[in-house]
C-alpha positions, 0 to 999 in steps of 0.5 A, a space after each residue: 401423551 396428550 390424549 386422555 386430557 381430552 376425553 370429558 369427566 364427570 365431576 357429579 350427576 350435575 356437571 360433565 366437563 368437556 375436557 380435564 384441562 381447566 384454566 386456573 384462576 388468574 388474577 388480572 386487576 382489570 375490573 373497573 373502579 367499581 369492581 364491575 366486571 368489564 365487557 373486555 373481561 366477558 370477551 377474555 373469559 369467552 375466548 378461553 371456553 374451550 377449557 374443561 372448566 374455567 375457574 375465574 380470577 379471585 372474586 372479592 365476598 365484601 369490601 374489606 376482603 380487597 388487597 390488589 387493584 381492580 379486582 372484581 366484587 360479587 357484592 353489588 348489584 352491578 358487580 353481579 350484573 357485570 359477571 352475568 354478562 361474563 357467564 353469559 359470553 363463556 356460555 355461549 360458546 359452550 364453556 363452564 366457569 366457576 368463581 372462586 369467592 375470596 376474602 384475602 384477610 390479612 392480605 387486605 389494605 385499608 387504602 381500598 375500603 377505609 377499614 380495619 383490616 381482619 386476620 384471625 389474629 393481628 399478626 401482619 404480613 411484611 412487604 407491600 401490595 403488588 403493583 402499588 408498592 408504596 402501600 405497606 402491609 398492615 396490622 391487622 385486627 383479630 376477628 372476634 367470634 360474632 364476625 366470624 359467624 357474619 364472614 360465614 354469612 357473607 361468604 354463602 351470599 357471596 354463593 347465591 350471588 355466583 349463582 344469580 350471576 349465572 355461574 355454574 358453581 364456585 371454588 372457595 378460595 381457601 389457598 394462598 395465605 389468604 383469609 380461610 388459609 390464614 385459619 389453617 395454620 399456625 403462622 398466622 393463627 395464634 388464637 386461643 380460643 374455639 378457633 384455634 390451637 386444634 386441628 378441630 378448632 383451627 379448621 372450623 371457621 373453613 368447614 363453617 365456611 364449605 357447610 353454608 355454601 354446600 346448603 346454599 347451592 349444593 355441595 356439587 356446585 361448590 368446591 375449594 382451594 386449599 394449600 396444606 404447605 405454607 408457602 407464600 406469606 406464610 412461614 411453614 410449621 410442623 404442627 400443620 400437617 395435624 391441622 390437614 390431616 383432620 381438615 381433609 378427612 372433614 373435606 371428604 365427606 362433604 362430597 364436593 365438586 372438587 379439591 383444588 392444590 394451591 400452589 406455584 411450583 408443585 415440584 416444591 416439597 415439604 418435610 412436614 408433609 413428606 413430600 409436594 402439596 399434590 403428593 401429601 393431599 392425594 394420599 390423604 382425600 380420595 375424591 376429585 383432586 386438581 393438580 396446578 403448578 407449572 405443569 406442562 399439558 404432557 407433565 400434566 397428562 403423566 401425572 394423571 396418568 400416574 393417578 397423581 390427580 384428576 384435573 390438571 389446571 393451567 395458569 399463566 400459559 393460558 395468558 399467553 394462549 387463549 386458544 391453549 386447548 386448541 394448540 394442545 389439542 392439535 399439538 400446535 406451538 405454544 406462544 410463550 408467557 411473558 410479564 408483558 402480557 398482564 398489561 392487557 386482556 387479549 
């Protein structure tokens, strides 16, 4: 059943990957207090090279794009530096690693960077920061149109510097109810101006975005995580599924590396989407799709069987499995994840 995962494909004449299997971002808040990249991080990635592709865990663009602990930046000379040292590892055991470039918007606090924190319209979140619970969300303020056109320029430096770094491409962040994503629907875009309202308006921020990293490093070295279904810190609305039909089409004939679905559980259905995020997205972007979300290597080798998607992207399972292509591979046990295990890097 396992076996198709195994042969390579061919994301563009740049990049061939070994296997479809890639290991999905997974965020480990285990940088240092500069936001550096540690040699246990390199030692981490390097284990899991095996993987077709391996997306790193979310890299924070600039300071106020920071809502969790110890996550790692791509800003600073030593934060790019600390990641070379990253690629350098996973390379030499033949891997590939993209970063995924992220700005969590409203997600931020200010108790990371002494800011104000931006969304596109100052409507916050409710609950509190994981793993510092005592930090509630805040307010945010709505980015004016001049800082937009500045996020715009971070996130392409933020590219360039991926690439300095030594990696072979990146993955947008454009999931997950974070900064780009927040853009994409309605919930948390309530502005009336060129960015919002439309599908036009509501996805010109995001192609802004994909257009300068595509000219910056090449559209095969870049690609995005999208989540069409609101699902987490977000509340779901009819009137997005407008916003991503148009979205999509735009996406297509950017010609990316590849899309990447954002999402937990893929088995998880919308009825403004008539169905899964990875359903509705196939049928509306016909290039190189990722599925993710609590598949199974068999699951997920059926559904690209099933040509539900291309890739299949692994998450946690790859915690607890540095050798997870391995075990598939010679249809060994897996060791089981537990909460346990995010207490360490092994």
């Amino acid at each position: 059943m396992t076996a198709k995962l195994f042969t390579p494909y061919k994301l563009n004449d740049s990049i061939t990957l070994n296997n479809k299997i890639l290991m999905a971002p997974l965020t480990r808040c285990m940088a240092d207090d500069d936001l550096v990249p540690t040699a246990a991080m390199a030692e981490y990635y390097a284990r899991r090279a095996e993987a077709g592709l391996i997306i790193s865990e979310a890299v924070i663009i600039r300071p106020d794009g920071q809502g969790y602990p110890n996550t790692p930046g791509l800003f600073t000379p030593a934060q790019i530096d600390g990641w070379r040292k990253v690629n350098d590892a996973v390379h030499a055991k033949g891997g590939k690693i993209f970063a995924q470039l992220w700005h969590t918007g409203r997600v931020a606090h200010s108790h990371f960077f002494g800011g104000e924190i931006i969304a596109p319209s100052a409507v916050a979140i409710e609950g509190t920061v994981p793993r510092m619970r005592e930090l509630a969300y805040e307010t945010p303020k709505a980015v004016s149109v001049e800082e937009i056109a500045q996020l715009v320029k971070d996130y392409s430096q933020a590219a360039a510097n991926a690439i300095d770094a030594g990696f072979d491409g990146v993955e947008i962040h454009g999931a997950n109810a974070y900064l780009i994503d927040q853009f994409l629907h309605h919930d948390s875009n309530r502005r009336s101006d060129e960015y919002g309202q439309t599908p036009e308006n509501m996805a010109r921020f995001p192609l802004a975005v994909v257009d300068a990293i595509c000219e910056r490093i090449g559209n095969e070295r870049t690609a995005l995580r999208v989540s069409p279904g609101a699902y987490v810190n977000m509340k779901g609305d009819s009137r997005d599924r407008q916003v991503f039909d148009y979205f999509l089409k735009q996406l297509e004939l950017r010609d990316l590396a590849y899309l990447h679905i954002g999402i937990f559980d893929d088995a998880l259905e919308f009825d403004y989407l008539d169905g899964t995020a990875s359903s509705y997205t196939r049928a509306h972007y016909n290039k190189t799709l990722v599925g993710v979300g609590s598949y199974s290597a068999e699951s997920g080798a059926a559904a690209i069987e099933n040509n539900q998607f291309d890739l299949l992207a692994i998450g946690r399972p790859f915690i607890a499995n540095p050798d997870y292509v391995e075990r598939v591979r010679d249809n060994q046990p897996l060791v089981a994840y537990s909460d346990e295990m995010l207490a360490s890097l092994v």
